[in-house]
Each structure stands twice: as C-alpha cells, then as structure tokens.
C-alpha positions as CSV (number, residue, x, y, z in Angstrom):
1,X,78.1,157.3,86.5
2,X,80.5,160.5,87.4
3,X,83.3,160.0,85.3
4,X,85.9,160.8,88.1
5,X,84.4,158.0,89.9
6,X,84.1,156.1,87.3
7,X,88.2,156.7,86.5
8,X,88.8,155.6,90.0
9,X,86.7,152.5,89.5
10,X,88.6,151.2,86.4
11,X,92.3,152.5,88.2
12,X,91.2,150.4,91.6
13,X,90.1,147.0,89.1
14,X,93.2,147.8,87.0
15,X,95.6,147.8,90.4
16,X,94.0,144.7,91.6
17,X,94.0,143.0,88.8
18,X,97.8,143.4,88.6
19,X,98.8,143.0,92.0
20,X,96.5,139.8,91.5
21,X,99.2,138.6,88.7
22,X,102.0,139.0,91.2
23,X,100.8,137.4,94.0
24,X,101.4,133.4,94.8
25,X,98.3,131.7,94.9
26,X,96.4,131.7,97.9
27,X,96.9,128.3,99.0
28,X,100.4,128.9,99.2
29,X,100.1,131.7,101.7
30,X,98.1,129.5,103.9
31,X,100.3,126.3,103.7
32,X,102.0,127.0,107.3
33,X,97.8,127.2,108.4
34,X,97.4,123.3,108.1
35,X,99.9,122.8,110.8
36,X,98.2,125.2,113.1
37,X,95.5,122.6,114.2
38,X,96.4,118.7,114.9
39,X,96.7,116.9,111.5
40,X,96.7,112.9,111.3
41,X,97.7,111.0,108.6
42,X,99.6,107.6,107.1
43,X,103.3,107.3,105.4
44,X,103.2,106.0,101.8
45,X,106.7,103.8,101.1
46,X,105.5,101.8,98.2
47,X,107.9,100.7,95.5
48,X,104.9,101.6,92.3
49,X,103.6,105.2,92.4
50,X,100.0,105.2,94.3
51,X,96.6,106.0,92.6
52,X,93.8,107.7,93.3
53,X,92.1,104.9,94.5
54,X,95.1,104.6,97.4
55,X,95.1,107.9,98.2
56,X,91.3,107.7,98.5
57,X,91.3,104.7,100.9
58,X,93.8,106.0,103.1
59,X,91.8,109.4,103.2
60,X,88.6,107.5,104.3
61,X,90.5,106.5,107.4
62,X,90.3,109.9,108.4
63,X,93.6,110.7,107.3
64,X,94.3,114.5,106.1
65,X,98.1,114.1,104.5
66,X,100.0,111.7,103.3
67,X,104.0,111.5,104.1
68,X,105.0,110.5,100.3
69,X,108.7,109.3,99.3
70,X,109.2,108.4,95.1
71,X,112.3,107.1,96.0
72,X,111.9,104.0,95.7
73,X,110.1,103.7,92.4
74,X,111.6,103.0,89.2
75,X,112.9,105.7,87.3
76,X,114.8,107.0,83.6
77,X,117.9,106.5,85.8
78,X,119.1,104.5,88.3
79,X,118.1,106.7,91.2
80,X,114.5,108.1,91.1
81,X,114.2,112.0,90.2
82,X,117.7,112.4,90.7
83,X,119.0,110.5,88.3
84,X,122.1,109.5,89.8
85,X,122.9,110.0,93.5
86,X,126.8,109.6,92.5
87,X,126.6,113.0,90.8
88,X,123.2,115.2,90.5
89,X,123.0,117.4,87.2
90,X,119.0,118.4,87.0
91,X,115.9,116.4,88.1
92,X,114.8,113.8,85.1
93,X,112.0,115.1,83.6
94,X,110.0,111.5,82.8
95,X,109.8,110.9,86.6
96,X,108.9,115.1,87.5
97,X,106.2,114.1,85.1
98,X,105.1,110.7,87.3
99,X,105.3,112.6,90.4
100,X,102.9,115.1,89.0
101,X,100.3,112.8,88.5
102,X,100.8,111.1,91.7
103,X,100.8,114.2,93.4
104,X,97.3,115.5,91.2
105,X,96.0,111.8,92.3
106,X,96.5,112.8,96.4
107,X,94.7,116.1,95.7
108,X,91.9,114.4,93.8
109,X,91.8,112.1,96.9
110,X,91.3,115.7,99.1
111,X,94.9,114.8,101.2
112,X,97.6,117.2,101.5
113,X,100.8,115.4,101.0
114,X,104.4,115.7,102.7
115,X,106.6,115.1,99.9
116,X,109.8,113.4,101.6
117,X,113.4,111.9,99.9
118,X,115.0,108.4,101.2
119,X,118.2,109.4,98.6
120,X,120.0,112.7,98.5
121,X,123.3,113.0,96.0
122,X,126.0,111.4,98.1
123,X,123.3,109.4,100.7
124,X,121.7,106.8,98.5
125,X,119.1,105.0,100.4
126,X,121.2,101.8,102.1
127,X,118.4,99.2,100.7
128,X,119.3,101.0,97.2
129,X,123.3,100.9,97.8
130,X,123.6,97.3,98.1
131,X,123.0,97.1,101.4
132,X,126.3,99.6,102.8
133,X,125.5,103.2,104.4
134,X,126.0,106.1,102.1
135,X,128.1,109.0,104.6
136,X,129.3,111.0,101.4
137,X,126.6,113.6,102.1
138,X,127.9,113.8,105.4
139,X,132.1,114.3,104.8
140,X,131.9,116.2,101.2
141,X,130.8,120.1,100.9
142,X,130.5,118.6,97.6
143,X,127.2,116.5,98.1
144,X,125.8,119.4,99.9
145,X,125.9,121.7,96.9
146,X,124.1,118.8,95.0
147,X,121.2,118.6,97.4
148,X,120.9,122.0,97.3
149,X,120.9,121.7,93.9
150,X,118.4,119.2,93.9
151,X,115.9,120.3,96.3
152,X,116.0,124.0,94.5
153,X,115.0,122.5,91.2
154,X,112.4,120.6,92.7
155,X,110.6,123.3,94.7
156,X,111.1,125.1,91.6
157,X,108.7,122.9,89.6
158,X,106.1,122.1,92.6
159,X,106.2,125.4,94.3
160,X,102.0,126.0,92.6
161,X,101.1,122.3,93.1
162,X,97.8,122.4,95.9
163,X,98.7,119.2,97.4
164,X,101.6,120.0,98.5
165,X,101.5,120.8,102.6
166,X,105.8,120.6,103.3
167,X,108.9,119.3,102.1
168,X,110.4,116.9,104.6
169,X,114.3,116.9,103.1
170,X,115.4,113.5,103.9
171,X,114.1,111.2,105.7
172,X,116.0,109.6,108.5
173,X,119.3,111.4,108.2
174,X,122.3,109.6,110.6
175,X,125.1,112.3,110.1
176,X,126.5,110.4,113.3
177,X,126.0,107.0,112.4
178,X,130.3,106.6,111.1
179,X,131.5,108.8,114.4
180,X,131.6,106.4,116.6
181,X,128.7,108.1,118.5
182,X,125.9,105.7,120.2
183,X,122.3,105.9,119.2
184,X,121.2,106.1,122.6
185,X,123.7,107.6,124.5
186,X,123.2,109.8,127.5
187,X,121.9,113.4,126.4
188,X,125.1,114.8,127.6
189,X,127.0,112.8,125.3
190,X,124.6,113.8,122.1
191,X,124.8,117.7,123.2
192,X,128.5,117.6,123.2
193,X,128.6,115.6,119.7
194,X,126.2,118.7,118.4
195,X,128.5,121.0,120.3
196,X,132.0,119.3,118.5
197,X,130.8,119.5,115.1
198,X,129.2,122.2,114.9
199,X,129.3,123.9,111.3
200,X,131.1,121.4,110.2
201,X,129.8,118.7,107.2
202,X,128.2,116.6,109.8
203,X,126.3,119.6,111.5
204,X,122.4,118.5,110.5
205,X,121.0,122.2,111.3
206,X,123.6,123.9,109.1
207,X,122.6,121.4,106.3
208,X,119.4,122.4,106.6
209,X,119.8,126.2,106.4
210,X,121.8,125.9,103.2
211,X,118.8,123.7,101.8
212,X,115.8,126.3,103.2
213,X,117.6,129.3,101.6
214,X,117.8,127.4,98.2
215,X,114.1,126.5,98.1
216,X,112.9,129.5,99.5
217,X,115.3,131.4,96.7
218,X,112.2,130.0,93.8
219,X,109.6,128.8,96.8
220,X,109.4,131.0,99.5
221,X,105.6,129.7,100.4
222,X,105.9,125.9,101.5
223,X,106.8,124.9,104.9
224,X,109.5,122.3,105.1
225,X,110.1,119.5,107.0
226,X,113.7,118.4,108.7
227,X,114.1,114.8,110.3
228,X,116.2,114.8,113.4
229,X,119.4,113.3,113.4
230,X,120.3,109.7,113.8
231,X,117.2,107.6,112.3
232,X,114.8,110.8,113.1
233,X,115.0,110.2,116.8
234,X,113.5,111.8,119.5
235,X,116.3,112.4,121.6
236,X,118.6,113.4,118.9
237,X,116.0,116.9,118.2
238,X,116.4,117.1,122.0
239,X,119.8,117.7,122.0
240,X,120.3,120.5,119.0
241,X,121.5,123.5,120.6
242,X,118.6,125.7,119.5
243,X,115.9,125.6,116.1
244,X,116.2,126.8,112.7
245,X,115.7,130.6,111.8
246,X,112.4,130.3,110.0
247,X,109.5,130.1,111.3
248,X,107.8,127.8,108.9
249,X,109.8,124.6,109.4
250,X,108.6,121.4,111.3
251,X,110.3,119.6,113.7
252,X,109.9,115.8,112.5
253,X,110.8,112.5,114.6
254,X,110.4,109.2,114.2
255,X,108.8,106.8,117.2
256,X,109.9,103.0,117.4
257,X,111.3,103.2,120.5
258,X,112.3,100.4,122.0
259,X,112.9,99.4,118.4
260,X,114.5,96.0,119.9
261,X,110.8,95.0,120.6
262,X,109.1,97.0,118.0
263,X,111.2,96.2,114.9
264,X,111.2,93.1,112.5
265,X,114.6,91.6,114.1
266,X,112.2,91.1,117.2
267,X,110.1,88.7,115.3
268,X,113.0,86.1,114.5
269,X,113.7,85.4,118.0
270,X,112.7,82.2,119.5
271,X,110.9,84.2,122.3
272,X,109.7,87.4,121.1
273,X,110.6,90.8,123.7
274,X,107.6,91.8,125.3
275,X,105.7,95.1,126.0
276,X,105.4,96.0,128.7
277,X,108.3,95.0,130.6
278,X,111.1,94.8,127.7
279,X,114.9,96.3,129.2
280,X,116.5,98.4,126.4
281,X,119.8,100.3,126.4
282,X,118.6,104.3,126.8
283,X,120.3,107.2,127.1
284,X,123.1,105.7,128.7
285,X,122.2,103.5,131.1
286,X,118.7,100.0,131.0
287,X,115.1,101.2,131.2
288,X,112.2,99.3,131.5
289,X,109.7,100.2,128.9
290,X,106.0,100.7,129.4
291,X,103.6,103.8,128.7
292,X,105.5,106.2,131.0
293,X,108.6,105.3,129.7
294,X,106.9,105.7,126.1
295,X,105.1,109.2,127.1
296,X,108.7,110.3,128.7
297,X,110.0,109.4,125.5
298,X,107.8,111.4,123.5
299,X,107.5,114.4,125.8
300,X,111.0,115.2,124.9
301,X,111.0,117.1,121.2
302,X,108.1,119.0,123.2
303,X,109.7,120.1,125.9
304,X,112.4,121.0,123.7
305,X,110.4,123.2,121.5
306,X,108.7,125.0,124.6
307,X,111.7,125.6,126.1
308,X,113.1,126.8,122.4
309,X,109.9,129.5,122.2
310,X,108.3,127.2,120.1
311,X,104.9,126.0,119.4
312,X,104.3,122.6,120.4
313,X,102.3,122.2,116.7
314,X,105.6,122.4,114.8
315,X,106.7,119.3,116.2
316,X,105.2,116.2,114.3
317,X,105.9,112.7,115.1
318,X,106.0,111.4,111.3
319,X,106.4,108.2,111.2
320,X,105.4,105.8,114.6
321,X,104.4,101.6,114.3
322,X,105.3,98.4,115.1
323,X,105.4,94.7,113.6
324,X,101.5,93.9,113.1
325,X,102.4,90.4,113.9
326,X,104.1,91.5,117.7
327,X,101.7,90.5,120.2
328,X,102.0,93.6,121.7
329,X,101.3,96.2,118.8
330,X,98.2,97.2,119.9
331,X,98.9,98.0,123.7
332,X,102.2,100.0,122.0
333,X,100.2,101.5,119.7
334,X,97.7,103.3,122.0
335,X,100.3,104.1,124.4
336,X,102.2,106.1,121.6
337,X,98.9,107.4,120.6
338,X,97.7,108.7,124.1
339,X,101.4,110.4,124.5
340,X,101.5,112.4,121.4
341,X,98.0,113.1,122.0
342,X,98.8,115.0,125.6
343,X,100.5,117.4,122.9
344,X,97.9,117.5,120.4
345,X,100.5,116.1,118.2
346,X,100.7,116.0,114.0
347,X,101.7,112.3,113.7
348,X,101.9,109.8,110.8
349,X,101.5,105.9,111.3
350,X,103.9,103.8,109.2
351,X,102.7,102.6,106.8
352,X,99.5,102.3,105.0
353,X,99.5,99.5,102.1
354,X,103.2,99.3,101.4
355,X,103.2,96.7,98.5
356,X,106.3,94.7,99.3
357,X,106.5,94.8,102.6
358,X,103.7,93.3,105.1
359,X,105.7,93.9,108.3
360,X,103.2,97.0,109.6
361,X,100.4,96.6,107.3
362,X,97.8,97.2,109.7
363,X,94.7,96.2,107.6
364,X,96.1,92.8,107.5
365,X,94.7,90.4,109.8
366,X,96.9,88.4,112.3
367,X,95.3,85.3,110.7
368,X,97.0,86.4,107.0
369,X,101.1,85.6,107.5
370,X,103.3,86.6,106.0
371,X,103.7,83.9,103.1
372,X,100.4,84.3,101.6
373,X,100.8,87.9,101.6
374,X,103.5,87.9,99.3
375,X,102.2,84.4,97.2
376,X,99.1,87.1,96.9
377,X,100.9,90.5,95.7
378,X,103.0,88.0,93.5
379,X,100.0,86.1,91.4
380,X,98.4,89.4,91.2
381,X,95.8,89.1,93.2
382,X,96.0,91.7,95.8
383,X,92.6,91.9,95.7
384,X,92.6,88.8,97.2
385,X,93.9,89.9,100.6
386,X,91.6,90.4,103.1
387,X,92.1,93.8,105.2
388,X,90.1,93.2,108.3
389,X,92.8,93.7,110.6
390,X,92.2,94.9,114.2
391,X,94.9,97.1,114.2
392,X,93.8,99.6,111.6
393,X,90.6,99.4,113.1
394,X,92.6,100.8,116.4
395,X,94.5,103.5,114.1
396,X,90.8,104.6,112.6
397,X,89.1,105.4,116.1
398,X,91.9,107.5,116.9
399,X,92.2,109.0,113.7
C-alpha cells in the first residue's frame, strides 16, 4: 500500500476512534425517536421492585414501555432513593443499586421504561405522609433546589442505562391543590391562576425549567416527562400559557375523568354512578358524560399542543383506567381508547399487577373479589390467582 495513503488510513481510524470515545452512546441520541411513532404501554406502582418475569408478562401484552415509580418500595431510609424527603443530601446508594437491576430486568424483558417519582424533597407522597398533602415543594425555593438536586444526581448515574426512554419528574403534581383553586373550574379561571402566579414557587413550568437544565447539565440525551398540574389533568396542560423551551420534553396527562364514576369511592355507594349518563361538575358548570364528552375531554392537550406548534406525539396520556369491578369499565375503557387513538396517542393503562392493590387489576376476573385477592397475595400464593379477566383481554386487542 502507498504509504501516504496508508498515513491517511491510520490518521482517519485514529480520528474515529477518538471522536468514537467522546460521543454518548447511540441509543441515547435516538431516545427522543421512540416517541416519534405511537407507543403503548402499562404503569408499574407495585410496593416490591418487579422482575424479569413482570416485565416479561406485561411486554407480551404488546406493551413497548413501562411507566416505573421506586417510590414506594422499601428503602436504606425512610423515603426510597432519596433518603429523606424532609431534607435531600445525595441519592442512597443501596437503593441506586436495586433500581439498577430493576431497570437491567425491564431491558432483559425488551421494554423501554419511563422512570417516574411519587416523592420529591418537600412533596412526600400523601399515602407516605400519613395520609396529609405535602405543599412544601410548592411554597419553599428551598425544596426546589433539593429536587434539582435530586433529579441531577439521578440522571447523573442512569444517563448510559438502555432502558431508559424519559424521566417523567413527578407524578401527579397539584401546585394548586392549597390555593383555593377548583379542580374543575372553568378554563378561564385555570388560565388566570397560571397567569397570577406565574414565576412564582407555585408556577409548574418554571419548576420544570430549573429541573431540565440540571439534568441536562450531566444528561443532555434523555427526554423527560412533566405531569400537568393538579393530579396530571387534561385541562390543567390546556391552560399553561405556552410549552417548555426544549424540544425533547413530553406533555403527560392523566385520564380518569369523571373520576366520581371511575374511582374507588364510586364503588362504596349503595348505587354505583353509571356510564354513560353520570352528571359531573366540569369546567365550571354539569356535563353529562358519554364518549363525546370523553373524546372532548381528551382532544384538549391536543389541541393545545397544535395550537402551541407542537407535535401531537409529544403528548402522552400516561396513565388512563377505571375500577375493574365498575360495571361500566369496559364501555369507558374503549371510549378512552378510541379518543386517544383519533391522535395516534402514547398512552399508559393503570396499572398492570400492582401487588397491594386490586382496584384496576385488569387480569382479574370479575368473579375474583376483592377479599380473596388479598387472602391470596397474603398466604403467598399469588400464583393462585386466576388472570382471566375480560378486561385485559380488551387492553391486549388494542394494544
């Protein structure tokens, strides 16, 4: 070979080799990609960290990611990663290790997983706080700095990990829920809340900023993931004056609506509410709830993101379901479905196998209540429980 070629054959390998050493892996380029076509998937909320045999089961559903919280398992401390929500010095390394290998047991399974927090310093989960809401993350600059903090540290150490497809920051934030502001006020009402505290401790897009520019200070690859305000609600992501600055966050809301009918409270009444046909409180004034109502709901983070110069794929309804035991879940269920699919939505059913609650287990069969779940799970014998149900049977077709 020419030796002046030859030079320029060994500079050339040399050059790529280094720029090779410099560059993030090539996942990590690509992680905005996955949200570029329709993703479906299930929320994992379980108290024990999942195996690989979960996240295998859920993947043959047809399920692509996995919206993962550790918050509520048990960790060195009394508030899991964190350590303490009262005051946030640096993630516990014991429970970055579990996290790891729950994370390495998703990727095994071949689903990407949204990695999302129930507690932030200064917003312990309520269910974790003896039952009272947590608003310090909402009135102290203080708290903010700690989250930060927190999520920094965290990218930090997960920034390589392949299974990673977003981090989702908190879920379910309710900035509003102490102001005296109601849940489903008109949209008036909502814009002017946004409008009146605006950069102040309470402004949820502001929060978010300072948390993107920590993470993408050490991870400047991974999408992330913001809940709307007030329980992730639809209307709430409506009303926000305008999106973030980057382009690789998603829009996330929540779909329960009318959670009067949809929730477990609805179970304990003598006469259950009924879909279609239930009268709820909505923006201000009683609707009557049936698919359009439903599909008007859902439209609206949609219309809000076109009307923002958004794509309608960065908007991903992240967690939707309903009491498997409702008469009505099923004809819910497919009318959320067939809204979000007019959109080509990314969406998430809640939950898949949550081991202490049976409330929207949808493998369960009707005929299984909720007793002999629990007697089951209790003894040991989960393997005991039959998961026939008709409604995951629904969620698989559509999945």
């Amino acid at each position: 070979m020419h030796f002046t070629k030859l030079k320029t054959v060994v500079i050339a390998a040399l050059l790529s080799a280094t720029v090779s050493s410099f560059t993030l892996p090539a996942y990590s380029a690509d992680l905005i990609g996955f949200w570029d076509t329709q993703r479906k998937g299930g929320n994992s909320f379980n108290k024990t960290p999942p195996d690989e045999a979960y996240f295998k089961t859920l993947a043959a559903t047809g399920a692509t990611w996995v919206r993962l919280t550790f918050s509520k398992w048990r960790g060195e401390d009394r508030d899991f990663l964190i350590g303490n929500a009262d005051h946030y010095r640096s993630l516990r390394e014991k429970d970055l290790q579990i996290l790891r290998k729950t994370l390495d047991a998703a990727q095994a399974a071949g689903l990407k997983v949204v990695l999302t927090s129930v507690s932030l310093p200064g917003a312990r989960w309520t269910q974790q706080n003896g039952g009272k809401f947590d608003d310090r993350l909402w009135e102290s600059p203080e708290y903010v700095e700690q989250a930060v903090k927190f999520w920094t540290d965290l990218a930090g150490e997960l920034k390589d990990h392949p299974a990673i497809a977003a981090y989702n920051l908190i879920n379910e934030p309710a900035p509003e829920k102490t102001t005296g502001l109601k849940e489903n006020a008109s949209m008036e009402v909502l814009e002017e809340w946004q409008k009146e505290h605006q950069n102040g401790t309470r402004d949820l897009r502001a929060f978010y900023q300072q948390l993107i520019e920590g993470i993408w200070k050490v991870d400047p690859a991974t999408p992330i993931m913001v809940d709307s305000g007030y329980y992730a609600n639809a209307r709430s992501l409506a009303a926000w004056p305008a999106p973030l600055a980057d382009t690789k966050v998603l829009y996330a809301f929540h779909m329960y609506e009318p959670y009067d009918a949809t929730s477990a409270p609805n179970m304990k009444r003598k006469v259950p509410l009924r879909y279609p046909g239930v009268k709820t409180r909505y923006s201000g004034s009683e609707v009557i709830w049936d698919r359009k109502t439903v599909a008007a709901h859902i439209t609206l983070p949609f219309e809000w993101a076109r009307k923002n110069g958004l794509s309608t794929n960065r908007i991903v309804m992240a967690e939707f379901g309903c009491m498997r035991l409702w008469p009505d879940c099923s004809a819910y269920l497919t009318d959320v479905m067939d809204a979000a699919e007019k959109f080509q939505a990314h969406r998430a059913f809640y939950a898949f196998r949550e081991d202490e609650w049976d409330g929207m287990d949808y493998e369960l069969p009707a005929s299984l209540r909720p007793g002999q779940f629990y007697w089951l799970t209790e003894q040991g014998k989960q393997n005991k429980i039959p998961r026939n149900g008709e409604l995951m049977k629904l969620l698989k077709k559509r999945m």
